[in-house]
Steps between C-alpha positions, in 0.01 A plus 500: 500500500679823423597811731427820320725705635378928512697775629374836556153395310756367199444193394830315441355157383551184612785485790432186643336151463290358789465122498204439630244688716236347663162609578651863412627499871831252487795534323696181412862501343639147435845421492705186424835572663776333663565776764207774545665842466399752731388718152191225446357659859557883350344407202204391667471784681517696232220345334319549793543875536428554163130293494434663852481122628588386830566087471823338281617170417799427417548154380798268390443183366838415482504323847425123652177600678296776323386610894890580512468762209205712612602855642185685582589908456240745655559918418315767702312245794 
């Protein structure tokens, strides 16, 4: 789902790609990465300012257990 980005009421096009929102409320980013970078958790919060959501996932599927790859990212509680 892409980010338009705007500054001062300019539109700059599309800045960013969501991958999935749910329900319009929760913003998901999947991953599928050896080591999660601290960047994945900015990025998400990014997103998050920019839809005006509160509740992130950040997801790698990269690991043995998929419960072990879930980091749940909540902006402005």
């Amino acid at each position: 789902m892409p980010v338009q980005l705007v500054y001062k009421d300019q539109a700059l096009g599309k800045a960013y790609e969501i991958d999935l929102l749910v329900e319009g409320e929760v913003v998901i980013e999947n991953k599928s990465v050896e080591l999660m970078n601290p960047v994945f958790q900015f990025q998400v919060i990014t997103y998050l300012k920019l839809y005006n959501k509160q509740l992130g996932y950040l997801i790698n599927f990269n690991v043995p257990l998929l419960k072990d790859g879930f980091k749940r990212i909540v902006h402005n509680f």
